[in-house]
BALOBA-1460 file (C-alpha; in Angstrom, 3 decimals):
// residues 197
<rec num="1" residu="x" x="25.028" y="33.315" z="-19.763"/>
<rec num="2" residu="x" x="23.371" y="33.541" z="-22.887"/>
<rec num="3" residu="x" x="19.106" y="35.206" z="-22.121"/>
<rec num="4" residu="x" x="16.533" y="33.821" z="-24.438"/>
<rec num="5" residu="x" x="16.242" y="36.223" z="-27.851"/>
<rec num="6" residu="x" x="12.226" y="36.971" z="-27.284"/>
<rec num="7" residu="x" x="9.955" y="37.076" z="-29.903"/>
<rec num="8" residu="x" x="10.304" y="40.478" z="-32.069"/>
<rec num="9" residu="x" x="13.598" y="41.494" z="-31.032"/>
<rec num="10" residu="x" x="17.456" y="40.318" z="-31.956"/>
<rec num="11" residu="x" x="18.235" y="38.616" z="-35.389"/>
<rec num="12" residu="x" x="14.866" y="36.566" z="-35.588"/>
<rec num="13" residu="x" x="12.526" y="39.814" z="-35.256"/>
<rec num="14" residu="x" x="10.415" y="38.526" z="-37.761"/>
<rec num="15" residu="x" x="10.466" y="34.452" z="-37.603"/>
<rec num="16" residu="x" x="9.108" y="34.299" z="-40.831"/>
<rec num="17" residu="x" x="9.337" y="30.956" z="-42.875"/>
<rec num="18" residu="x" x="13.336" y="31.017" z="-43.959"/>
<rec num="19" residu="x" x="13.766" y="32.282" z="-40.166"/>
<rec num="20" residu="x" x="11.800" y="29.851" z="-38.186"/>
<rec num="21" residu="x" x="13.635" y="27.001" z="-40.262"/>
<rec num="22" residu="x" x="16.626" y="28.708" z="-39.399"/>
<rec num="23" residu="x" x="15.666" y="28.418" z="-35.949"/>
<rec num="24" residu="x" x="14.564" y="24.859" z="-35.827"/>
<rec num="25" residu="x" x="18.270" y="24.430" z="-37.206"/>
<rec num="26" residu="x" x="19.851" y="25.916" z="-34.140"/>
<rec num="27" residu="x" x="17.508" y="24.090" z="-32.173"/>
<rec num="28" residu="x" x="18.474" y="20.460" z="-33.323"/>
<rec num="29" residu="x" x="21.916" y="21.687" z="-32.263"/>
<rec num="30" residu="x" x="20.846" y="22.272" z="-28.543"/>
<rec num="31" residu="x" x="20.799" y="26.196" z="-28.833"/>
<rec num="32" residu="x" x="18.730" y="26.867" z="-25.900"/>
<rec num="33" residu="x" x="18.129" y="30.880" z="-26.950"/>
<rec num="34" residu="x" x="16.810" y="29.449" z="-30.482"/>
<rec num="35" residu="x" x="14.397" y="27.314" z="-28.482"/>
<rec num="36" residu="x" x="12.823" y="30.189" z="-26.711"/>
<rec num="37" residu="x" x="12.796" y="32.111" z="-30.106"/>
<rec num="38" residu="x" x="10.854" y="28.901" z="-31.805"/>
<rec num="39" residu="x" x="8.645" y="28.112" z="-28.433"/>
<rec num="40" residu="x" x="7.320" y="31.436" z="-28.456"/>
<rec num="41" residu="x" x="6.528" y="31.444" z="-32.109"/>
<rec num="42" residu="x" x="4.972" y="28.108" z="-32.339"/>
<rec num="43" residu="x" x="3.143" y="28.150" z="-28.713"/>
<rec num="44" residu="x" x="0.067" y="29.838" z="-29.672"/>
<rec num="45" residu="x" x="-0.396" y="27.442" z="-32.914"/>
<rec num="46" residu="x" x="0.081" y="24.729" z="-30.916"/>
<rec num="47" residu="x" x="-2.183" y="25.580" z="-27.761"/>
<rec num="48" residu="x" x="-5.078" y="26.505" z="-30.532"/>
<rec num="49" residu="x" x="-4.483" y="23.574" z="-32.539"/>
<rec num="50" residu="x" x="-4.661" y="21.463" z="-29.212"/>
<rec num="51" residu="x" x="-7.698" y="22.982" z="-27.833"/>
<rec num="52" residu="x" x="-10.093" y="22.687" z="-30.891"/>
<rec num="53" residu="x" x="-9.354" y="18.806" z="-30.490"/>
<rec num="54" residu="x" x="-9.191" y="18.050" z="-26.829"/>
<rec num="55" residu="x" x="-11.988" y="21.136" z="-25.697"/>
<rec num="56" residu="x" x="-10.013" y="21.381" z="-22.124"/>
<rec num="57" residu="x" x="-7.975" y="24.022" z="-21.199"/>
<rec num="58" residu="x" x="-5.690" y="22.187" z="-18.513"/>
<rec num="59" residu="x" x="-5.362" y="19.648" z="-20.539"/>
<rec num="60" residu="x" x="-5.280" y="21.027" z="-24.024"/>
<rec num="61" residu="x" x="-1.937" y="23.065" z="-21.721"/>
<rec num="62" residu="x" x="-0.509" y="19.925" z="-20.364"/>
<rec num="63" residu="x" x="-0.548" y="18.554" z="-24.280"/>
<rec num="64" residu="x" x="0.791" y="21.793" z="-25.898"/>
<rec num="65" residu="x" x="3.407" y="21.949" z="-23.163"/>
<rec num="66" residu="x" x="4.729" y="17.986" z="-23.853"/>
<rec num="67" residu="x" x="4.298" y="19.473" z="-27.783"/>
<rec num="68" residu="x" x="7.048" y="21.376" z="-27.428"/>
<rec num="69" residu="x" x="9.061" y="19.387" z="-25.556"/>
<rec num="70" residu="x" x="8.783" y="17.205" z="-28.362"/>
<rec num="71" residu="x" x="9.783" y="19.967" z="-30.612"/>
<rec num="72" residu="x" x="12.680" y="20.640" z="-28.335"/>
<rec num="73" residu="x" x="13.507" y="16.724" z="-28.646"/>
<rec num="74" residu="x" x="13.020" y="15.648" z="-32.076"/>
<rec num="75" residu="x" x="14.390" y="18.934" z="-33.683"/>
<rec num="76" residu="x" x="16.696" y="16.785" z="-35.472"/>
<rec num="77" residu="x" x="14.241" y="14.899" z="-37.470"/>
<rec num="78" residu="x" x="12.650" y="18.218" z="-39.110"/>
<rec num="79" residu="x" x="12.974" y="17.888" z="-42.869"/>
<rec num="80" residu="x" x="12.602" y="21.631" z="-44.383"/>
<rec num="81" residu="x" x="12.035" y="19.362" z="-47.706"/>
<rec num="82" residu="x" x="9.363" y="17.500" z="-45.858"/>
<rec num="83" residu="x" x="6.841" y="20.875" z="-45.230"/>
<rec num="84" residu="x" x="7.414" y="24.220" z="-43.010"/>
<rec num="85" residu="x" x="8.311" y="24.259" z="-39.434"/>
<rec num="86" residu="x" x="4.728" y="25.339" z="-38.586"/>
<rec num="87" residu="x" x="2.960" y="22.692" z="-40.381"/>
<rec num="88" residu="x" x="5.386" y="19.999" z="-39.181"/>
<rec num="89" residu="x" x="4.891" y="21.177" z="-34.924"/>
<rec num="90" residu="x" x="0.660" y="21.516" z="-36.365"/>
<rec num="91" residu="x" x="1.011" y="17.611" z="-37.222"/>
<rec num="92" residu="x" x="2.612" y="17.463" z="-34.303"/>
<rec num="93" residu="x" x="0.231" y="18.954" z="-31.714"/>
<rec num="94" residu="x" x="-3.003" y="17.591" z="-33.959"/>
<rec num="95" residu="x" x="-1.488" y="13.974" z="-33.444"/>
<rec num="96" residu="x" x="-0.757" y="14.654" z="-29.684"/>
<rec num="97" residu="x" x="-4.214" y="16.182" z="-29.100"/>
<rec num="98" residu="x" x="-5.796" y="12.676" z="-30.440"/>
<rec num="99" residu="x" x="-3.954" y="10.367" z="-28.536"/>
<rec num="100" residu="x" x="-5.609" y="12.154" z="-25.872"/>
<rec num="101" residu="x" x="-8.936" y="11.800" z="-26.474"/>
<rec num="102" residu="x" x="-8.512" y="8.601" z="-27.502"/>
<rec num="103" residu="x" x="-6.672" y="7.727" z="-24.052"/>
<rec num="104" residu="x" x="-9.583" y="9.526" z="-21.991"/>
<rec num="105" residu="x" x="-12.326" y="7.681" z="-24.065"/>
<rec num="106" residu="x" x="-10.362" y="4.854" z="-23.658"/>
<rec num="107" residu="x" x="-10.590" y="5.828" z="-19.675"/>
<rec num="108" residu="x" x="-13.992" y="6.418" z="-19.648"/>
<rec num="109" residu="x" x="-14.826" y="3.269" z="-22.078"/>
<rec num="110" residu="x" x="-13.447" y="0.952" z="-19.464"/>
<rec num="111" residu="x" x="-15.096" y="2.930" z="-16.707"/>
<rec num="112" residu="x" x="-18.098" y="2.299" z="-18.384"/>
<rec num="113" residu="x" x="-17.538" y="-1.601" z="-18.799"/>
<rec num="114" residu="x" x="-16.699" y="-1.706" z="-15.079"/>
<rec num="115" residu="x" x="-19.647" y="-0.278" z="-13.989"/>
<rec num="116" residu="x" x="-21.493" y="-2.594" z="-16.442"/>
<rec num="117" residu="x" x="-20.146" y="-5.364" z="-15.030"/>
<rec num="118" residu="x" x="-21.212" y="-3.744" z="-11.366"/>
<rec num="119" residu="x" x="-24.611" y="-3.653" z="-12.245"/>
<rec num="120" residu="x" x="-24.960" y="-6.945" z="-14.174"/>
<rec num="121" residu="x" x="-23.586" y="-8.389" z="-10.279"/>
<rec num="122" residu="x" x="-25.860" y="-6.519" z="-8.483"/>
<rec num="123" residu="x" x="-28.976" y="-7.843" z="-10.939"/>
<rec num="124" residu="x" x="-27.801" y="-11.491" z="-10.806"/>
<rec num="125" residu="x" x="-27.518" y="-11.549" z="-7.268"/>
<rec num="126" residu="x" x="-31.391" y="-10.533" z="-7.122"/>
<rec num="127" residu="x" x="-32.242" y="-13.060" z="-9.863"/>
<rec num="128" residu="x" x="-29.884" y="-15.291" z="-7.757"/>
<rec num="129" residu="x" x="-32.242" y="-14.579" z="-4.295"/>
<rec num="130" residu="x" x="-35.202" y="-15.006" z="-6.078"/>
<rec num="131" residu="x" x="-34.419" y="-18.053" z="-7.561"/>
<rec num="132" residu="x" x="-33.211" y="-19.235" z="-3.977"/>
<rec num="133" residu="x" x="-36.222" y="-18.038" z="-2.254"/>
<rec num="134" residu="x" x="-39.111" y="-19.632" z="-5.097"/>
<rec num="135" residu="x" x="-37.112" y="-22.686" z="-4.562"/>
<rec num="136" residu="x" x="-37.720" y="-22.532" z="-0.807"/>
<rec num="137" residu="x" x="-41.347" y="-22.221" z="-1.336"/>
<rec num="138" residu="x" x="-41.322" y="-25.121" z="-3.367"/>
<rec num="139" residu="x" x="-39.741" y="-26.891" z="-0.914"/>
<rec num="140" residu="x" x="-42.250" y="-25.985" z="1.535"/>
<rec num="141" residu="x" x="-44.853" y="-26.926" z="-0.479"/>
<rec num="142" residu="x" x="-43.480" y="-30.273" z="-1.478"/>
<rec num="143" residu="x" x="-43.021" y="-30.735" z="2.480"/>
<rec num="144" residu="x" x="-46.625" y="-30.183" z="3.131"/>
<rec num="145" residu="x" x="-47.315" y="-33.218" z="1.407"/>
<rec num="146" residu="x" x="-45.513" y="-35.270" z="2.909"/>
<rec num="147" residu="x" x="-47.167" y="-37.438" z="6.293"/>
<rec num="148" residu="x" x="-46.534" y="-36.387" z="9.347"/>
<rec num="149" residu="x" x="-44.003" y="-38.152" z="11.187"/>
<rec num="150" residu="x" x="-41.801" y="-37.980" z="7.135"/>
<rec num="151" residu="x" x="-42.100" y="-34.259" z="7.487"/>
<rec num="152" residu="x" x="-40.533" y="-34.641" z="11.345"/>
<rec num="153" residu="x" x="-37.997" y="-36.872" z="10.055"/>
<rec num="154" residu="x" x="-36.634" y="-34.845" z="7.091"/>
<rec num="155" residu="x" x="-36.717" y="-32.122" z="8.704"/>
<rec num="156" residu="x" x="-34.833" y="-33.261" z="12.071"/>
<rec num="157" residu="x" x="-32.377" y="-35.026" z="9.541"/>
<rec num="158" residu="x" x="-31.643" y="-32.269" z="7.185"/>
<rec num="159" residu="x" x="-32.708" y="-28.874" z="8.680"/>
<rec num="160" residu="x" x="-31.504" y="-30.194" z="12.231"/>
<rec num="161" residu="x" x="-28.624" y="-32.322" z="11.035"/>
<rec num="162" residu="x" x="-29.535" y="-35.315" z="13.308"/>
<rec num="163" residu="x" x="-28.398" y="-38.555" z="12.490"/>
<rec num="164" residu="x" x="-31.044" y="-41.599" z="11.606"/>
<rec num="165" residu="x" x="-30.616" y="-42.585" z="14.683"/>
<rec num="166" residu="x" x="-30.556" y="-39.158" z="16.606"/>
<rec num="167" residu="x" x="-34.113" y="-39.031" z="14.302"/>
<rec num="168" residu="x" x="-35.233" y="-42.302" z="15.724"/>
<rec num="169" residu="x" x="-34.548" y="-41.565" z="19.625"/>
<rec num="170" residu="x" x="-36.118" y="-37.825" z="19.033"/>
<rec num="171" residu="x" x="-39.701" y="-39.308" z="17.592"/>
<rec num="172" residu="x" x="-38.963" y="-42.545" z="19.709"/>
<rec num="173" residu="x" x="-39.672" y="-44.321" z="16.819"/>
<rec num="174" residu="x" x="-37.869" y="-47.797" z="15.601"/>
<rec num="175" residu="x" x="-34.613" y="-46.875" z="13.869"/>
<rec num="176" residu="x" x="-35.596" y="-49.261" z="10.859"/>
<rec num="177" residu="x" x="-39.255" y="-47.616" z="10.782"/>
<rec num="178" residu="x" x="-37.738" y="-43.856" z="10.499"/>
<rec num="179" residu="x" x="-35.210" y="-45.359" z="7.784"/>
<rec num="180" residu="x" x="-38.089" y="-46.155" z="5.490"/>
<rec num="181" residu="x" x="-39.982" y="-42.951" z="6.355"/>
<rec num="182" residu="x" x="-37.485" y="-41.269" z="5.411"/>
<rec num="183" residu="x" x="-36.840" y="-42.954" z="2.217"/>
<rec num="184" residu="x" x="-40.244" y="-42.638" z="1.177"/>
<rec num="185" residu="x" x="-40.758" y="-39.286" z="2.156"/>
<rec num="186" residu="x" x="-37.226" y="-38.312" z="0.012"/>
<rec num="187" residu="x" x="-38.621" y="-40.242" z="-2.678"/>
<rec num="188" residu="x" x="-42.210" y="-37.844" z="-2.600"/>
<rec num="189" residu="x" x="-39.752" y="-34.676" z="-2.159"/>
<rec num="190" residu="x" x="-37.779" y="-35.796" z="-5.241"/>
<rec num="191" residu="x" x="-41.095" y="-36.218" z="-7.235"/>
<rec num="192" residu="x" x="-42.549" y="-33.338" z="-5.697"/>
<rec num="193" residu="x" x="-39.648" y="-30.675" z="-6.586"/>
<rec num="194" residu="x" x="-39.665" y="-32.512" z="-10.108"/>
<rec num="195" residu="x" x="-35.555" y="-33.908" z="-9.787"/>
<rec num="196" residu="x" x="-34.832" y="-36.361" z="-12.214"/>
<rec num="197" residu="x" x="-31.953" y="-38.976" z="-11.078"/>
C-alpha cells in the first residue's frame, strides 16, 4: 500500500510552482499519495484565506476542509494556462468562504424577519384588546342611555341570549311591548355607537 509522500520529503520536497502543478496532475488522475502531497501544501493557504473572510475558526475548518475536497474533486478542471495551482484553490477557498457568510446572514436575516413578524403579533394583539375593550366602554355608555326596561331587554336578549319572548315572560311584559322596546332601544344603540346602515 502506497503511504502519503509528506510535505518536504520524496520527489516533491520542494512543491514549488512546476511541482505543485505536477501534483495537481497526478491528482486529477486519482493518485491518492499526490493528494496528501498537494493537501498539505495548499491547507494552510486555504485555512488563512478562509478565516480572514468567515472570522470563525470551526467554521472557517469545516469550509477549508470541503475546500479541499473540492480540490480533490474538480482536479480535472485545473487549467495550468488558466493561473497557478495556488491561486486557482485561493479562488477557490475565497469563493467558498462567501457563500458562507452569505448563507449565515442569510440565516440570521430570516431570523430577524421572524422575530419581526413575532413582535408585530404580539403589538397587534394589544392594539387588537384595546380596541375591543374602548369599544366595550362605548357600549356601556351607549347602554346607559337607554330607558330602563330597553336596557333589561337588550341585555337579556343579547348578553343573556333569551328569545323575545323568553325577554317578555322574564320582565312580564307584553311580547309586542318588549318587541318595540327593543327596536327602539337598538335603534338609540345604533345612533349611540355612531353605525351607519
Amino acid at each position: 500500500m502506497n503511504q502519503p509522500i509528506p510535505l518536504g520529503s520524496g520527489r516533491f520536497a520542494d512543491t514549488g510552482p512546476d511541482d505543485i502543478t505536477e501534483v495537481m496532475r497526478q491528482v486529477a488522475q486519482g493518485d491518492k499519495q499526490a493528494f496528501a502531497t498537494l493537501y498539505d501544501a495548499l491547507a494552510p493557504l486555504v485555512f488563512g484565506i478562509v478565516l480572514k473572510v468567515v472570522r470563525d475558526r470551526a467554521q472557517s475548518e469545516e469550509v477549508a476542509q470541503e475546500v479541499m475536497i473540492d480540490l480533490w474533486r474538480q482536479a480535472a478542471r485545473y487549467r495550468p494556462d488558466a493561473g497557478s495551482v495556488r491561486t486557482w484553490a485561493a479562488t477557490i477557498a475565497h469563493r467558498r468562504a462567501v457563500d458562507r457568510v452569505r448563507s449565515a446572514q442569510a440565516a440570521a436575516d430570516r431570523e430577524h424577519a421572524r422575530a419581526a413578524r413575532e413582535h408585530t403579533t404580539a403589538f397587534d394583539e394589544v392594539a387588537e384588546q384595546v380596541e375591543t375593550r374602548l369599544e366595550s366602554e362605548q357600549v356601556r355608555r351607549c347602554l346607559r342611555g337607554l330607558t330602563e326596561i330597553q336596557r333589561q331587554a337588550v341585555t337579556l336578549a343579547y348578553y343573556r341570549g333569551l328569545t323575545y319572548r323568553e325577554v317578555a315572560e322574564a320582565l312580564r311584559t307584553p311580547l309586542p311591548t318588549i318587541k318595540t322596546r327593543m327596536r327602539d332601544g337598538l335603534i338609540r344603540l345604533r345612533d349611540c355607537m355612531g353605525v351607519t346602515t
